[in-house]
Steps between C-alpha positions, in 0.01 A plus 500: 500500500156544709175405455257766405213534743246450226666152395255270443446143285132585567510810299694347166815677604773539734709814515880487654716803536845545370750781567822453297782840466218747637219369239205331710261298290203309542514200311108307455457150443160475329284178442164564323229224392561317227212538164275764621696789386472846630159381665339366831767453790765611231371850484461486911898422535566800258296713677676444826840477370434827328393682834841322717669680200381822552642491866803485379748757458843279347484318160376183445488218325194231487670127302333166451216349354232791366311173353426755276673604134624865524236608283203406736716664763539819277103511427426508808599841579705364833795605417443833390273522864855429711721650239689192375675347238539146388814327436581137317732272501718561206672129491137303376197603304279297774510427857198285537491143339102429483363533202696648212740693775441843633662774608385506889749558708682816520528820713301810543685786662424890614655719260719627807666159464641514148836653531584175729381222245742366341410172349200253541579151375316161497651210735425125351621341799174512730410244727152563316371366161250691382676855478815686492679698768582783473834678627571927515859642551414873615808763548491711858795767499827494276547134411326309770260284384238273583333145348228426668331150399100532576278154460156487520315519841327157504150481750491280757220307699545615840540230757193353670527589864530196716160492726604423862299250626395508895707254709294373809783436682613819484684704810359806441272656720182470550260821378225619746220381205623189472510450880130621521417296183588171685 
């Protein structure tokens, strides 16, 4: 498992590669904003996703939370620009629980990927409320197999950086200007 170089929270996904019985995949964690649809920063995250994607030359597989319904995603022409497919859970008729519960987390893979999909199920025991996991068991060579359990990337603040404040009583030093300042 490795980090691809393009990994990024800032971006609305995270990309880690797996090799299992000769099959590499890239497996993408995707986060997009939440009731804008497939509009402002939302269509910005696709966009760059979408040209990562065409970098790559091994299947993969994009799971989380779409925050939108597979219909939006459908409309807007995305997946037929990176040549995808969506896949559901097939365990629950919703994944999100706002509102009257909505289908919006699931996975989008290349169509190079299929072959290895075997199942895509949603998990109920998340340590968060408002969604489903989601969980994939993919098949490399013969029998091996893979479940790989995906959450959602969650932002973070990143830390304030601690200002250093000048010590008078420092050792250090001296510089010529503040020699000739005094």
């Amino acid at each position: 498992q490795k980090l691809h170089p393009w990994a990024s929270g800032l971006l609305g996904f995270c990309a880690y590669v797996y090799s299992l019985e000769g099959v590499t995949v890239i497996f993408i964690s995707i986060y997009l904003t939440s009731s804008i649809g497939v509009f402002g920063v939302n269509t910005s995250k696709l966009a760059k996703l979408g040209a990562c994607i065409a970098t790559l030359r091994d299947p993969w597989i994009a799971m989380g939370d779409w925050n939108l319904t597979q219909e939006e995603l459908l409309c807007s022409s995305w997946l037929q620009k990176v040549n995808a497919e969506i896949i559901k859970p097939t365990n629950v008729n919703f994944t999100s629980y706002s509102g009257k519960g909505r289908m919006l987390d699931y996975a989008v893979y290349s169509t190079s990927a299929k072959g290895i999909i075997h199942s895509i199920r949603a998990v109920h025991d998340v340590p968060w409320k408002t969604h489903k996991g989601i969980a994939m068991k993919i098949s490399g060579h013969l029998d091996a197999s893979l479940a790989f359990y995906m959450g959602t990337p969650k932002s973070f603040a990143h830390p304030k950086l601690k200002q250093n404040v000048a010590n008078p009583d420092s050792k250090r030093p001296k510089r010529k200007k503040e020699i000739a300042d005094k």
